[in-house]
C-alpha positions in Angstrom: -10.7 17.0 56.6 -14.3 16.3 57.0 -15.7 12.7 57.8 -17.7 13.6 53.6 -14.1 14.0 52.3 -12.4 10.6 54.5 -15.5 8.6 52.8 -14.8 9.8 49.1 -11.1 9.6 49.1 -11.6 5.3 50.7 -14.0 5.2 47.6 -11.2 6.0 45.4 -8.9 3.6 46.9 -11.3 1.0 47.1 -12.1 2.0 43.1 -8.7 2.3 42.3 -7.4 -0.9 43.9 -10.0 -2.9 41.8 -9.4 -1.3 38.4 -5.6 -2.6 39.2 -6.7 -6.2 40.2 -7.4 -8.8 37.6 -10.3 -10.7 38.6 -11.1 -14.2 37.3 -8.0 -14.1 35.0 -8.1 -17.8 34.7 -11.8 -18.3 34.4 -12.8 -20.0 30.9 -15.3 -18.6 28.6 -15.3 -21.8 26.3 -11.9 -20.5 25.4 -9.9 -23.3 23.7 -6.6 -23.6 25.7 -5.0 -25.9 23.3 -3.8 -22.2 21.6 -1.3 -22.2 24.5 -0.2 -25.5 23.9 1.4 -25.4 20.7 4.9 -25.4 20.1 7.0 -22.3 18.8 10.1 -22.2 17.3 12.2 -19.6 18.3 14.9 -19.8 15.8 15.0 -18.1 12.3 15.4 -19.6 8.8 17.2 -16.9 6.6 15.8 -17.6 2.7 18.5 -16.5 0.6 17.5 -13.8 -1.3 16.5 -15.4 -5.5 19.1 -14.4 -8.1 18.0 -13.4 -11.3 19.7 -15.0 -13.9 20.1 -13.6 -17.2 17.9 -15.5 -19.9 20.3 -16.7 -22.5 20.2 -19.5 -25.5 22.4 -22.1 -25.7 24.7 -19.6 -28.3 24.9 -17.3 -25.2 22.6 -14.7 -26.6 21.3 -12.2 -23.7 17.9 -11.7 -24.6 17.2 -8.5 -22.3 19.6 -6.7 -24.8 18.2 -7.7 -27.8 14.4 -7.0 -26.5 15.8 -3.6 -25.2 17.6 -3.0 -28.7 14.2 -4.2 -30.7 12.1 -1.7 -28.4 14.5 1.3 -28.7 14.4 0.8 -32.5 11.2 0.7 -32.8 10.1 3.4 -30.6 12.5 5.6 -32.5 10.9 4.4 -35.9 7.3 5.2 -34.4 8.8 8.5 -33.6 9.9 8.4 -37.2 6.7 8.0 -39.0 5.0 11.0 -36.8 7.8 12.9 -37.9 7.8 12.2 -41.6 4.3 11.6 -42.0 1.2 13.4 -41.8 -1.3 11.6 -39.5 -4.8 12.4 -37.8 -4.8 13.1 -34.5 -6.2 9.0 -34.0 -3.2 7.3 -35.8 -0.7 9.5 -33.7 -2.5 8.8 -30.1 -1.8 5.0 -31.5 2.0 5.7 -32.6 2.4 7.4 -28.9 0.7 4.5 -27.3 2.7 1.8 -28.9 5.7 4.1 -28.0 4.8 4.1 -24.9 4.3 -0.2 -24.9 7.6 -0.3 -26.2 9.0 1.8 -23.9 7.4 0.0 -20.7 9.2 -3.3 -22.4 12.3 -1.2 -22.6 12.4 -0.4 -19.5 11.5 -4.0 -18.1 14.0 -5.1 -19.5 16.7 -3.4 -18.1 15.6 -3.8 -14.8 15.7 -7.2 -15.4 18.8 -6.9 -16.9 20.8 -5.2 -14.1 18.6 -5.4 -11.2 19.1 -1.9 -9.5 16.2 0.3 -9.0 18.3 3.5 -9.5 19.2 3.1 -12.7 15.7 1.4 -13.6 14.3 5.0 -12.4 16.9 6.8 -14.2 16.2 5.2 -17.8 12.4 5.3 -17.1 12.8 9.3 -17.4 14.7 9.5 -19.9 12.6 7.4 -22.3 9.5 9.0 -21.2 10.9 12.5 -21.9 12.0 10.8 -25.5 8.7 10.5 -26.0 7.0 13.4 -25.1 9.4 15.3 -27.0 9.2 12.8 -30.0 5.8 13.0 -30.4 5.9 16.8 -29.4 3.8 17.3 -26.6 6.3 19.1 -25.0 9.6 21.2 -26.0 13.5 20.5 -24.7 13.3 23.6 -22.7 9.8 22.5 -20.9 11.3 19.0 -19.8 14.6 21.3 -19.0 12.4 23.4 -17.0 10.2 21.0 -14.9 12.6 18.9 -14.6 14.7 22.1 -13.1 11.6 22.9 -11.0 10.6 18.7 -9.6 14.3 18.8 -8.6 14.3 22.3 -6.9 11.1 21.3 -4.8 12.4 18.0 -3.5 15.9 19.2 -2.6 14.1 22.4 -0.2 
């Protein structure tokens, strides 16, 4: 080893030594240092988690069931009067869009209701595939086969 190589490899130490080293780690730059002087409290409040309570009148009346009863009726009347009547093209975009309201209130309901996001997921398919078969957009055997074809994709 050369006297060149003996120079260059204390360079590295020297460099490597003072990356390591932590100089003027308690030098203030107009830091505030009251920061370090607060108090923490270590120990954890558990908030229970809310309970949804049904919404009921004094008569005991659950109100989720009747507003999911009054939107199933009347999404299967709109579906009704497209069936039974002959509309423009407007006045049925209208009947699928109030479909459509009802079935969002529908379906808020019964999550409300029973609070599980399975079955909320569940009965959001099933009223938008009423629909889309109601208003005929689509077939039984084209929600069949999508349906078929969604759940073969996600199960590979």
């Amino acid at each position: 080893m050369n006297l060149d190589d003996h120079d260059k490899i204390t360079q590295i130490k020297e460099l490597a030594a003072d990356i390591r080293e932590i100089k003027d780690f308690t030098k203030n730059e107009n830091f505030d240092a009251s920061v370090f002087n607060t108090a923490i409290n270590r120990t954890r409040v558990d908030v229970p988690e809310p309970k949804v309570e049904p919404v009921k009148r004094k008569n005991g009346t659950d109100w989720h069931i009747v507003i999911i009863g009054f939107c199933v009726i009347g999404l299967f009347c709109l579906i009704a009067v497209n069936a039974l009547l002959t509309l423009d093209p407007k006045h049925t975009g209208l009947l699928i869009v109030a479909g459509l309201i009802a079935v969002t209130f529908a379906i808020l309901s019964i999550h409300l209701k029973f609070n599980n996001q399975g079955a909320t997921i569940i009965v959001a398919v099933f009223f938008v595939a009423v629909v889309l078969i109601g208003f005929e957009i689509f077939t039984p055997r084209e929600i069949a086969d999508k349906a078929e074809t969604i759940y073969s994709s996600t199960s590979q």
